[in-house]
N, C-alpha and C positions, 0 to 999 in steps of 0.2 A: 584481520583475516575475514575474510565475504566468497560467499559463492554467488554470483548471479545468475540468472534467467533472464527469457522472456519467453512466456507462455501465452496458449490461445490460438485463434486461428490464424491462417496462417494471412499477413499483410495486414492484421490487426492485434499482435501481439502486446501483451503486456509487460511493464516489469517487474521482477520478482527478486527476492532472496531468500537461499535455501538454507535455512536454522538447523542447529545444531543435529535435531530429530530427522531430517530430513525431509520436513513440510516446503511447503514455499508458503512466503507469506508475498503479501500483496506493496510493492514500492511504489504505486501510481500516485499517491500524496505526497511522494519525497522527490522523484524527480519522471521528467515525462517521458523517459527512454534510458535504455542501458546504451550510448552511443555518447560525441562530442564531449564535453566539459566533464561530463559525469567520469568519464575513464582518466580525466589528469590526476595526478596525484593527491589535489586537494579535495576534488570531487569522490575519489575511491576511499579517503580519509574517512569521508564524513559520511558515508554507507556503513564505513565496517566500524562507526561508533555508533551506528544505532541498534537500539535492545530492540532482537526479530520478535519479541513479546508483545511490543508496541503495536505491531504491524497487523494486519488482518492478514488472517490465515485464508489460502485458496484449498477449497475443497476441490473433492472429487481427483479426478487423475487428467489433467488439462493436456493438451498436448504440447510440447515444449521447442518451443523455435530456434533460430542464430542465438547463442545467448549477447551479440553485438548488432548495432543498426548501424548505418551510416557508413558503411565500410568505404573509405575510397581504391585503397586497393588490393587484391591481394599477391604480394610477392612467395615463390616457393623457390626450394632449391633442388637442385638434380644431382642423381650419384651421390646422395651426402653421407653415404655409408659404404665403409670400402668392401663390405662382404654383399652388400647391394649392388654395388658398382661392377663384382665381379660376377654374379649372377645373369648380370646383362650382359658381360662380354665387353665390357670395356675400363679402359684407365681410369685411376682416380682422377680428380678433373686438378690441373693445377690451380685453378682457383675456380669458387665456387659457382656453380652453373644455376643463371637463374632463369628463370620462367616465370609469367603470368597466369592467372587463370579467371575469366570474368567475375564480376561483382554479382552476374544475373546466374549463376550456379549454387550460390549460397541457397541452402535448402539447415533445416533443422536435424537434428541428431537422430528420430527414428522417420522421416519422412521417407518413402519410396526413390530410389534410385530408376530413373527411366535411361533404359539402353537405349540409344538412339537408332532409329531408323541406319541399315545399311552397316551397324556394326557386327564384327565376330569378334573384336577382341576387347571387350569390358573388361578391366583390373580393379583393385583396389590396392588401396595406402595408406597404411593407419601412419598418424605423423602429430607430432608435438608443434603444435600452431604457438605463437604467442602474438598478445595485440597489443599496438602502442597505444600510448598512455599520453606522455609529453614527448612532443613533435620535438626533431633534433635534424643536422644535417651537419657530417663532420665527426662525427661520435666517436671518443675515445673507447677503446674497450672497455677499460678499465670501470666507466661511466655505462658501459651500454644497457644492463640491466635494468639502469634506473630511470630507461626510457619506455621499461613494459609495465602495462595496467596489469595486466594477468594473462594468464595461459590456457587452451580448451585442446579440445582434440581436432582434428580434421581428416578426415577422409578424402585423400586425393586422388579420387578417382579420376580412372584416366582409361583411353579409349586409344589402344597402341596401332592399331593401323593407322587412322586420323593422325595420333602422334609422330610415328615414325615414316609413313607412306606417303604422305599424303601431301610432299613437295613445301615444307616449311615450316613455322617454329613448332614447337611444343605443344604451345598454346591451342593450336587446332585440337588436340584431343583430352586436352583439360579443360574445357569450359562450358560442357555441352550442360544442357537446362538438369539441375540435380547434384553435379557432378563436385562440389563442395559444402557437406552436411558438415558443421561444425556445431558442440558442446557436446555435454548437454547443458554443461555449465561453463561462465568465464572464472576460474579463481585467480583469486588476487596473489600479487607477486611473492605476498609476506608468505603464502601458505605453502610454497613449494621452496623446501630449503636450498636445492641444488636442481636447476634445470637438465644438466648432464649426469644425473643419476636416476632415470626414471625408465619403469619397463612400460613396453609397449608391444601390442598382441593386437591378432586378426583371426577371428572364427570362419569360417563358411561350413552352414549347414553344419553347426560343430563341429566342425573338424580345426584345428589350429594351423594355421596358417602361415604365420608372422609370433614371432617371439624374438623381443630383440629390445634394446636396452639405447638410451639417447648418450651412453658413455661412448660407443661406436661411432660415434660422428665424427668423419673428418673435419669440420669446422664446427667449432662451438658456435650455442647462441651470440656470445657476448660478439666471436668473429663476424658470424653473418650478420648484424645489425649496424656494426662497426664500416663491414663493407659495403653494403646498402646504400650506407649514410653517405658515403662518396660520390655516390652517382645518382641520388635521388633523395629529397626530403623523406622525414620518416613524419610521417603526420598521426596526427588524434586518430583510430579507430582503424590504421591499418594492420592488416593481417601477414605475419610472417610463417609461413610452413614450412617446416625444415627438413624433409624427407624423409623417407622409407627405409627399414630394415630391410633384410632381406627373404624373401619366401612369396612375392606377387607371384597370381596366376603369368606371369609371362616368363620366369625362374624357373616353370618347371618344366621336365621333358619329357610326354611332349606338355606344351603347355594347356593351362589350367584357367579358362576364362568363366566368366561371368554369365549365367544366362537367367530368362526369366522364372522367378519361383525361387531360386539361391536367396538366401540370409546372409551378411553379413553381419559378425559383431567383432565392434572393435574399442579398446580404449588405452589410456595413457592411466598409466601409474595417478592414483591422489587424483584423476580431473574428471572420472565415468568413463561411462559406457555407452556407445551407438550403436542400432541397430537397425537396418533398412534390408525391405525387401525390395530386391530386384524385379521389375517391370516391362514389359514391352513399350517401345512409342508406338502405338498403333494410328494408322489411320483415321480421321474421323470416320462413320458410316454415318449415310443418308436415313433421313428418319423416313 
């Protein structure tokens, strides 16, 4: 069992593990990054045999990044919750809807959300992410588990005009700069006994949001990885998100967006807690 991080600034983070107390101590003598070889299963091995006692303790209250580097991609799913699917007005999908969201979106667990320029409709998605570990292509289900490093949270935030307006896939309103904060932590797969039994919650400005359970999934993890693997290699260090309960600002009537100054906190059962506030992209101004 391991929690990881990477803490610091941001584009110069570092590794961590978060002990028993909930310190982080300092992994940069063990390996040079939480990302590549470090997530296979021999590499995750040899993390969660080491005593966090040995390790130098990080003081202070650092700021806490991706708890993964190296992401090549991230795949997410749509509608994967039939009382989500029915909040939007449409069918369950007959089989699972995917979408992208870029690599240059990944932001950390309390770093700012910036609404972008030209939007009125900012959401959010608290969602059960999990990251590969050992690359597969082909994947039985029955094996697919045994292709995840560990599991974090992700905020899929999304920007439904862009999404749904705006003449093309998904991807236009999921990948704007921000719009993917993941951890606060990655935990390892041993620490979460059942994927399909974890609750998952969405605050704004305290008020609850999203309450809603990963047993509602129309496709299990073990399915979407299995599926995946058919049409795409699953490689070291990618990210799978598996979608939303239901209660996003676009579920409700009339609907409930995003704007600058709003808090979001969101987290997954056993993996933390996110929290970002909400931003304007402002123009530069002339000095």
């Amino acid at each position: 069992m391991v929690k990881l991080v990477r803490y610091g600034p941001a584009g110069r983070e570092k590794p961590g593990l978060v002990d028993a107390d909930g310190s982080i101590r300092d992994l940069s003598g063990e390996v040079d990054d939480i990302a590549g070889d470090v997530l296979l299963p021999e590499g995750m091995a040899r993390l969660a045999a080491l005593d966090p006692a040995s390790l130098p303790e990080v003081g202070g209250d650092p700021r806490l990044g991706p708890p993964v580097a190296g992401v090549g991609k991230i795949m997410a799913i749509g509608l994967n919750y039939s009382d989500h699917a029915a909040e939007s007005g449409l069918d369950v999908p007959p089989e699972p809807v995917l979408f992208m969201k870029a690599t240059s979106a990944i932001g950390g667990p309390d770093d700012p959300v910036v609404i972008p320029r030209g939007s009125g409709k900012t959401d959010y998605e608290v969602e059960l992410a999990a990251v590969v570990g050992a690359p597969g292509k082909y994947v039985d289900e029955a094996d697919a588990l045994g292709h995840v490093a560990g599991y974090c949270v992700c905020n899929d935030v999304s920007e439904r005009d862009f999404q749904l307006n705006r003449s093309g896939q998904w991807t236009k309103g999921k990948s704007c700069d921000t719009f993917a904060p993941l951890g606060p932590w990655l935990v390892s797969r041993d620490e979460i006994a059942d994927p399909q039994k974890l609750r998952l919650w969405t605050k704004v400005n305290g008020e609850t949001r999203q309450d809603g359970n990963t047993d509602k999934m129309v496709y299990g993890l073990k399915r979407l990885l299995s599926y995946l693997s058919t049409m795409m290699s699953l490689c070291t260090g990618d990210i799978v998100s598996t979608g939303t309960p239901p209660g996003v600002g676009a579920g409700f009537r009339p609907p409930r967006f995003l704007k600058p100054g709003d808090v979001m906190e969101l987290g997954v059962e056993g993996l933390g807690v996110q929290r970002q506030k909400l931003m304007a992209d402002e123009p530069a101004r002339d000095p």
